[in-house]
C-alpha positions as CSV (number, residue, x, y, z in Angstrom):
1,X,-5.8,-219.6,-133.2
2,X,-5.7,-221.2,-130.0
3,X,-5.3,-225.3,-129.5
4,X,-7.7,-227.3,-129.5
5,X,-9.4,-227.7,-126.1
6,X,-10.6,-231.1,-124.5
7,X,-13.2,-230.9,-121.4
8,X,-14.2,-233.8,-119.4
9,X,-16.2,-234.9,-116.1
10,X,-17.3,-238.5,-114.8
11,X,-19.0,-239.2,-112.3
12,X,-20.7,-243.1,-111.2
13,X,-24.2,-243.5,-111.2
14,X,-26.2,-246.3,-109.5
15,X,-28.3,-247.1,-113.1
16,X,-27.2,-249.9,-115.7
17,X,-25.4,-248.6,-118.4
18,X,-28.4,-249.2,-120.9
19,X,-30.8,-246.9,-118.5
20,X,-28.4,-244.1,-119.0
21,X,-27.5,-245.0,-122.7
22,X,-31.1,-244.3,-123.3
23,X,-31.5,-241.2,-121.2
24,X,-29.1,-239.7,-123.7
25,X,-31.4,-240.8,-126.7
26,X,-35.0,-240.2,-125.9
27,X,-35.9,-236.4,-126.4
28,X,-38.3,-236.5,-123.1
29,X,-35.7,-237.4,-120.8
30,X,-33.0,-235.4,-122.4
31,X,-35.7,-232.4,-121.3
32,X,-35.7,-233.5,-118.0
33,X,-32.0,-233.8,-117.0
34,X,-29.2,-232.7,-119.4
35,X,-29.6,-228.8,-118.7
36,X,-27.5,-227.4,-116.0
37,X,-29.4,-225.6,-113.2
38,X,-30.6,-222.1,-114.6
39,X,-31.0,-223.6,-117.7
40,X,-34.0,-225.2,-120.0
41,X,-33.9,-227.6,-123.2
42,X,-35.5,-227.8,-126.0
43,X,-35.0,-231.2,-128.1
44,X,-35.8,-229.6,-131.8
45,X,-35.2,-233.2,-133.4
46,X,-33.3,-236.3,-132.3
47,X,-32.4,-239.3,-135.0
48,X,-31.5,-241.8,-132.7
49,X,-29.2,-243.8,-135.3
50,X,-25.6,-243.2,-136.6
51,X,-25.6,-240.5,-138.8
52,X,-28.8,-239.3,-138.0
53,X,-29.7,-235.5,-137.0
54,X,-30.4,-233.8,-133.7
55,X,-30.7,-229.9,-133.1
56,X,-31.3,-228.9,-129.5
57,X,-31.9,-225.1,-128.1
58,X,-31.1,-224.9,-124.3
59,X,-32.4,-221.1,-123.5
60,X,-30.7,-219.4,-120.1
61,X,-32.1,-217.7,-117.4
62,X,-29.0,-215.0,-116.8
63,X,-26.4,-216.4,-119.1
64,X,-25.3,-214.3,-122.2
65,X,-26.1,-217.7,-124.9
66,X,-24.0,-218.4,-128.2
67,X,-26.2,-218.2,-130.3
68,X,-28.3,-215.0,-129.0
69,X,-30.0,-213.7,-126.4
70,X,-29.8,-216.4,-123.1
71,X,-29.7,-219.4,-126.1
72,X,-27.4,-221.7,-127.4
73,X,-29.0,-223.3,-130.2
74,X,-26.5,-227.1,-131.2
75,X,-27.0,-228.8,-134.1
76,X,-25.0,-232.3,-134.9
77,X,-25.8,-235.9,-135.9
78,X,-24.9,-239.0,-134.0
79,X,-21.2,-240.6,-135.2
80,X,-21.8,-243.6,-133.0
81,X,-24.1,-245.5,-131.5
82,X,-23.1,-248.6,-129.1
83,X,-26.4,-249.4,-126.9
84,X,-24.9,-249.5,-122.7
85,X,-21.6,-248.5,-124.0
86,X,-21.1,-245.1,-125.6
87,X,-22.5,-242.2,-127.3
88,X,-20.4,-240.1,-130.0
89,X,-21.8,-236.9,-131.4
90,X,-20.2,-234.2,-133.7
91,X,-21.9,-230.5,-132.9
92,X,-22.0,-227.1,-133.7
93,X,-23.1,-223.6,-132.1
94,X,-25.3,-221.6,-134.7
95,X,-23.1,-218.4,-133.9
96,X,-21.7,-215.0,-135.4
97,X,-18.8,-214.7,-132.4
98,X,-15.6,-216.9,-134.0
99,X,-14.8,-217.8,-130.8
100,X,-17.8,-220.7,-130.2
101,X,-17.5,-222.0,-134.0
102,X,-16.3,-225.4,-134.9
103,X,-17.2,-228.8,-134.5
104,X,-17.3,-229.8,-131.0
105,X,-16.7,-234.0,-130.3
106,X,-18.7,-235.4,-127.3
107,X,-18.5,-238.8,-126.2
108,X,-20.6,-240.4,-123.2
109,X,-18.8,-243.8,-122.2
110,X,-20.4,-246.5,-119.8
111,X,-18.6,-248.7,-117.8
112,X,-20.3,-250.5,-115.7
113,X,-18.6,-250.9,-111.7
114,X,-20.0,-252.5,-108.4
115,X,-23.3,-250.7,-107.7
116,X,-23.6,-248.9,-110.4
117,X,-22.1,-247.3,-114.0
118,X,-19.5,-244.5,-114.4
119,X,-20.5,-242.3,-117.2
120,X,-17.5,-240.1,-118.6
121,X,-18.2,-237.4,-121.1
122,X,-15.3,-235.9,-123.1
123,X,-15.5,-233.2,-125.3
124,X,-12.6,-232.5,-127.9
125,X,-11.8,-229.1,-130.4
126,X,-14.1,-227.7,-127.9
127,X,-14.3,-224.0,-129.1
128,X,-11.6,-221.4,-127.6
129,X,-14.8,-219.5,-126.1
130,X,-15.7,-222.2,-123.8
131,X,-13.8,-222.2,-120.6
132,X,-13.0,-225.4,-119.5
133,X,-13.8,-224.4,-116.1
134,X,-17.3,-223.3,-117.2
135,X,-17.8,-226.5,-119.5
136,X,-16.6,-228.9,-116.5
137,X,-19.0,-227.4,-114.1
138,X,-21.8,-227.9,-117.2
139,X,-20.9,-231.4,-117.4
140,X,-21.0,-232.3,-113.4
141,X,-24.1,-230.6,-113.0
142,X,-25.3,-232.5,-116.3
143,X,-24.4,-235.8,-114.8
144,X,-25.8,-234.8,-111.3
145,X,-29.0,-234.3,-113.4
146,X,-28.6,-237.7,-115.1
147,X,-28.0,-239.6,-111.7
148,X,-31.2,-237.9,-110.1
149,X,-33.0,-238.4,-112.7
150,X,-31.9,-242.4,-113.5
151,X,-32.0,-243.2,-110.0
152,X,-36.2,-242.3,-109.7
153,X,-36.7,-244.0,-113.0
């Protein structure tokens, strides 16, 4: 079995810290921005609260998903919630392939700096079928989204 893998990508985005917080909590907005180019979410459910449930289906327009046929389908429940500061999530791929099983830790942390905030996301035991090349390029393009997308709001 390979290591565990960690993935990560920041970028600094001129919102507060509580704008993006809440981009990363309310279902509509997740819609808009957190899929990468070629990509489209669904927000299934989302319980806002620590411990509470969220199952999201992002569907691809020429990507082979995990879960299927151009779909990844992630289910998890919030670990932690600190409003402007960070976001903590434990996930899982519904998959056959043993290569994209396990529970995957994300964490968004906001700091803020002059102008602006810089949003980090980590990801830790991310599954050995992930590249972290492939991941890394989801994220930036995820928090391109996010700065577009916090900027016009």
């Amino acid at each position: 079995m390979a290591d565990p893998q960690t993935h990560r990508a920041s970028r600094k985005i001129a919102a507060s810290p509580e704008v993006l917080y809440w981009a990363l909590l309310d279902p509509d907005a997740l819609e808009t921005w957190l899929a990468p180019q070629g990509a489209h979410l669904l927000v299934e459910k989302l319980d806002a609260q620590p411990g509470g449930a969220f199952r999201f289906v992002l569907t691809f327009d020429a990507y082979k998903g995990k879960s299927g046929a151009n779909k990844d389908v992630i289910s998890g429940h919030f670990v932690a919630l600190t409003p402007g500061e960070l976001v903590l999530s434990e996930s899982d791929f519904t998959t056959d392939d043993p290569d994209f099983e396990g529970t995957m830790h994300t964490g968004w942390h906001f700091s803020p700096v002059p102008g602006g905030t810089r949003v980090e996301v980590v990801a830790e035991n991310v599954p050995p079928g992930i590249s972290k090349q492939d991941h890394e390029a989801g994220f930036a393009a995820s928090l391109a989204n996010l700065a577009r997308y916090a900027e016009q709001n």
